[in-house]
N, C-alpha and C positions, 0 to 999 in steps of 0.2 A: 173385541170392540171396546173403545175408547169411554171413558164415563167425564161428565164436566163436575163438577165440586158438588153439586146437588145429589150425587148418582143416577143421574138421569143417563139412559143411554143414549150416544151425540150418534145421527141419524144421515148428518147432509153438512156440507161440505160449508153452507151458510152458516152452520151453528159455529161450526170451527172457529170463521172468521172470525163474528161476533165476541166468543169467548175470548178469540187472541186482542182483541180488539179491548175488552175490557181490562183484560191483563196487562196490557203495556199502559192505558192510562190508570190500573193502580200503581204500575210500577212509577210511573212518571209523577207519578202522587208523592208516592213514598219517597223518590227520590231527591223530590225539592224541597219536601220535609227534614230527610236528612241532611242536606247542605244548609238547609236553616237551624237548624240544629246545631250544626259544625261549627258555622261561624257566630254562632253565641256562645261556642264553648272556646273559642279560639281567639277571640276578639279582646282585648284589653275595656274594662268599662272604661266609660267616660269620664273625665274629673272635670267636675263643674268648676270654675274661675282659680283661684289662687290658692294654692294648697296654705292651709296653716303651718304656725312654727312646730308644733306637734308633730305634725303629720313627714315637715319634712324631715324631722330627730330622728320618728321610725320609721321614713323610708332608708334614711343613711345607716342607721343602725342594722336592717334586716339588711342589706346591700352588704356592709361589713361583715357582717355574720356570715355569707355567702364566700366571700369571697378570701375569709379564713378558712372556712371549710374547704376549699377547693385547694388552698396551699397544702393544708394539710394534707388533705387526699395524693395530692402530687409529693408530699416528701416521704410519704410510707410507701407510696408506690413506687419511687426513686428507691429506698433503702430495700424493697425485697427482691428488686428488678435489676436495678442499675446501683445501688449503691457497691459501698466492699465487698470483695470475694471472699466469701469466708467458706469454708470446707461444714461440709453438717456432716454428721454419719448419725 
């Protein structure tokens, strides 16, 4: 015999509904919670009006930063992959 979260023992085929009933709109809860959730973590904040001269130094500087690291990453990964063949023993 089936027990509902309480341990109650489920008796009639009503209760069943009810309990599934309840369980999809937690699920339906939780689910649009979670997509709100998602899109706050996925979303870019908003920048209000004009960015300062500050602001745009260190957006180009962190952007530079990025985009050295990434050469970088592609010329070590060229040299163990694709660069010289060289023999190791």
């Amino acid at each position: 015999m089936a027990t509902n979260s309480l341990q109650q023992p489920i008796t009639s085929l009503t209760e069943i509904r009810q309990m599934k009933d309840g369980l999809r709109t937690e699920l339906q809860e939780n689910e649009k919670q979670v997509s709100e959730l998602w899109q706050r973590l996925v979303t870019p904040p908003v920048q209000s009006g004009v960015m300062t001269p500050s602001k745009r130094v260190a957006n180009m500087v962190g952007t530079s930063i990025n985009v050295f690291d990434g050469l970088l990453l592609a010329w070590k990964l060229y040299r163990k992959f694709g660069g010289k063949r060289r023999l190791r023993f």
